[in-house]
C-alpha positions in Angstrom: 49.5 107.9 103.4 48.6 106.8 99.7 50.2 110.0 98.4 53.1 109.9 100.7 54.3 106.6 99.8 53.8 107.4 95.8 56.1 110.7 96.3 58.4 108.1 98.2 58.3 105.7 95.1 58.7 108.7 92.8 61.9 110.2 94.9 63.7 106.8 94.3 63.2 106.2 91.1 64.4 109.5 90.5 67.4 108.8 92.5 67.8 105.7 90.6 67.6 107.4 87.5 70.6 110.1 88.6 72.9 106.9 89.4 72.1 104.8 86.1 73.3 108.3 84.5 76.4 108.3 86.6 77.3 104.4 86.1 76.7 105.1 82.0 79.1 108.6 82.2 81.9 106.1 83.7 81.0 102.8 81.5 81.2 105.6 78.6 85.1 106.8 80.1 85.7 103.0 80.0 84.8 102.0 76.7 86.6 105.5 75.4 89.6 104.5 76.6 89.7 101.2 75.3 88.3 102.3 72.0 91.1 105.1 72.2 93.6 102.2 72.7 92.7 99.0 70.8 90.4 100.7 68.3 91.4 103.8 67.3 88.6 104.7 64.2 85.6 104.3 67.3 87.3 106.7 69.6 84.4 109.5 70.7 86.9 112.6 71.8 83.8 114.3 72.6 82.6 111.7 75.0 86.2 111.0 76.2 86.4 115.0 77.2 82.9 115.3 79.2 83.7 112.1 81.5 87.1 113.6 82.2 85.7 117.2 82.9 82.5 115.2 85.5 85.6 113.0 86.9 87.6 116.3 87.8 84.5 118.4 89.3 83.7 115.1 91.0 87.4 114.9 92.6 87.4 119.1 93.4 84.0 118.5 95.1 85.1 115.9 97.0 88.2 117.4 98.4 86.8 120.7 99.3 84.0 119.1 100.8 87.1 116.9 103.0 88.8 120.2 103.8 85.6 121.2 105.4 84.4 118.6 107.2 88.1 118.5 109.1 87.9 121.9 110.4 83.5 121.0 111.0 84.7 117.9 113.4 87.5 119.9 114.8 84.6 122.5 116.4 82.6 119.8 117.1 85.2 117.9 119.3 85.5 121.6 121.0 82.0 121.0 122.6 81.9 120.9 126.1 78.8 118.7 126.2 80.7 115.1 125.5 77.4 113.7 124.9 76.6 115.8 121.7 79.6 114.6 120.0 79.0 111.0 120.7 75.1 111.8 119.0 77.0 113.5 116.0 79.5 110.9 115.7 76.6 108.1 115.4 74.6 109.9 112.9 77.5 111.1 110.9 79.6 108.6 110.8 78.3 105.8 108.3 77.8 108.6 105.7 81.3 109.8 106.0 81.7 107.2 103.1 78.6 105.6 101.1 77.9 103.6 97.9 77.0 106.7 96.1 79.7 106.9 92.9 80.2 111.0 93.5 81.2 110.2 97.3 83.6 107.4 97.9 87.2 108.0 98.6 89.3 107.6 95.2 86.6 106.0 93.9 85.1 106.8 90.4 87.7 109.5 89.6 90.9 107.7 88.2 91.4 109.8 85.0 92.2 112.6 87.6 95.3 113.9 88.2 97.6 112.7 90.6 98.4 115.5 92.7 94.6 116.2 93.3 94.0 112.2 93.9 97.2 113.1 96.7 95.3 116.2 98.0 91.5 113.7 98.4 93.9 111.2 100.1 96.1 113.2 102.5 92.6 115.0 104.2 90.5 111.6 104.5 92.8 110.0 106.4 93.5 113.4 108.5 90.0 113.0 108.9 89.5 109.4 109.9 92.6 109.9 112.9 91.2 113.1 114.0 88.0 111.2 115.0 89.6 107.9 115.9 92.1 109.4 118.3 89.1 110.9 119.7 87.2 107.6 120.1 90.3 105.9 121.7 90.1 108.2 124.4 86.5 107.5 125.2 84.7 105.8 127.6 81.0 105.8 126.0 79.3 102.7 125.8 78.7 103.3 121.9 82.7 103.5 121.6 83.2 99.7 120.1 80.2 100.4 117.3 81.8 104.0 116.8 85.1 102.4 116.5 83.9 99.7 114.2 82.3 102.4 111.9 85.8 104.6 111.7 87.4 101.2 110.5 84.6 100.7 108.2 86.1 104.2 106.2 89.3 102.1 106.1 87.9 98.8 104.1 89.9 100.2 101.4 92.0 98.4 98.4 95.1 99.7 99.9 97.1 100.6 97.1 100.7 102.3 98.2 99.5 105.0 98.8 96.7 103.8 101.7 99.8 101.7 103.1 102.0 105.2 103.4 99.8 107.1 104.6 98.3 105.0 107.3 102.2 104.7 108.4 102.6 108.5 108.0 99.9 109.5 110.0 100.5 107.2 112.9 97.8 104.9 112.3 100.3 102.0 113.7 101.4 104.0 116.4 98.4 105.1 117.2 96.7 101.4 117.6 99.9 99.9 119.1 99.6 102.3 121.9 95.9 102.4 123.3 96.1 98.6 122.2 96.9 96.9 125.8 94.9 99.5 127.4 91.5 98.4 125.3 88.4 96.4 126.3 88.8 93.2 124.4 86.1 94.6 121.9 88.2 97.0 121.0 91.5 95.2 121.0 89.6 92.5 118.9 88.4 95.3 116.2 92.4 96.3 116.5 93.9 92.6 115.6 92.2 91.8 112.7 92.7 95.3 111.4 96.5 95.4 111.9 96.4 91.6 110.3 94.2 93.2 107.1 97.1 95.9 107.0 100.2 93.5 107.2 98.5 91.3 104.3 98.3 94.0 102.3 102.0 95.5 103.1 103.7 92.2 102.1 101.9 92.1 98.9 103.2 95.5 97.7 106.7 94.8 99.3 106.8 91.9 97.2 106.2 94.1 93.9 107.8 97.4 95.3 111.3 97.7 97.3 111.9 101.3 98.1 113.2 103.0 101.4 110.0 103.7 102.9 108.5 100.3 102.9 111.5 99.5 104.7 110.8 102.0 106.8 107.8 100.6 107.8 108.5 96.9 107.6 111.1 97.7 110.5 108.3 99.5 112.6 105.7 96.7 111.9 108.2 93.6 112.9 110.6 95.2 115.1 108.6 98.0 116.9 105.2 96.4 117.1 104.8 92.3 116.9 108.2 91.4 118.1 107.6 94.3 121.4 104.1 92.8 122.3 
């Protein structure tokens, strides 16, 4: 037992190790920037190069790895056994997105391109609706902490992008829907979500006017809290 829990010790400080190596690679990005900015003669281009390269293999990672776990869950939803998709959903669930800084949405990768930062954003959220239009439908007695951990992978920042494509991939729709139909758990989980969301829309409408954020303001006022 005295060995085990010293190889224990030894894992996580290794671990630790890894992560204070990560935090320093993106403190260094930081400070490069700024230098690069306000202070030109301390500029590191070397430095500056290696944080972009780990940024971009961090960002291709992550979106392959998105591109497969969407077509993993849609097999696993093909199981005839309802039970073993409830079990995956519980165990896979919470590490769908973590603290770690290599996995975490558009975390930790900002110096990437846009288009591949597009590409990340586009198959989470295919992801997240794929499993919580599965969820909606069931009956399970784990389907309120299932459904809290699917909203728990949208505790975003919502920048404009988060607001679009919640709207474009019938989040809204989605929720307004199987709202009435919900145990009050569920309808509960729904509200204070849909209030989050509505916070977060007026603050951008305030900074941006375009078409599609009147798109949506006419399907959140007119469509959804005016109807109920």
């Amino acid at each position: 037992m005295f060995q085990i829990c010293i190889r224990f010790k030894k894992l996580m400080l290794a671990k630790k190790k890894i992560n204070e190596e990560k935090e320093k690679n993106e403190n260094i990005l930081r400070r490069t920037i700024d230098n690069f900015i306000f202070n030109e003669k301390n500029f590191q281009s070397n430095e500056f190069i290696q944080c972009i390269s780990q940024q971009y293999e961090r960002a291709m990672i992550r979106l392959i790895i998105y591109q497969f776990i969407y077509k993993f869950i849609q097999k696993i939803f093909n199981f005839k056994d309802k039970n073993q998709i409830i079990l995956f959903l519980r165990i896979y669930l919470p590490y769908l997105r973590t603290k770690n800084i290599d996995w975490s949405y558009l975390e930790n990768i900002s110096a990437t391109n846009v288009q591949l930062k597009e590409d990340i954003t586009k198959n989470y959220y295919l992801i997240v609706k794929q499993i919580f239009s599965y969820l909606l439908q069931s009956t399970t007695i784990d389907q309120v902490i299932l459904v809290q951990n699917v909203f728990y992978l949208l505790n975003l920042s919502y920048e404009l992008t988060d607001i679009y494509y919640l709207y474009n991939n019938e989040f809204l729709e989605i929720l307004n829907n199987t709202f009435l139909n919900s145990n009050l758990d569920i309808k509960f989980i729904i509200y204070n979500w849909f209030r989050l969301y509505v916070l977060k829309f007026c603050e951008k409408f305030q900074l941006e006017s375009i078409s599609l954020l009147n798109e949506i303001q006419e399907f959140i006022f007119y469509k959804i809290i005016l109807m109920q």
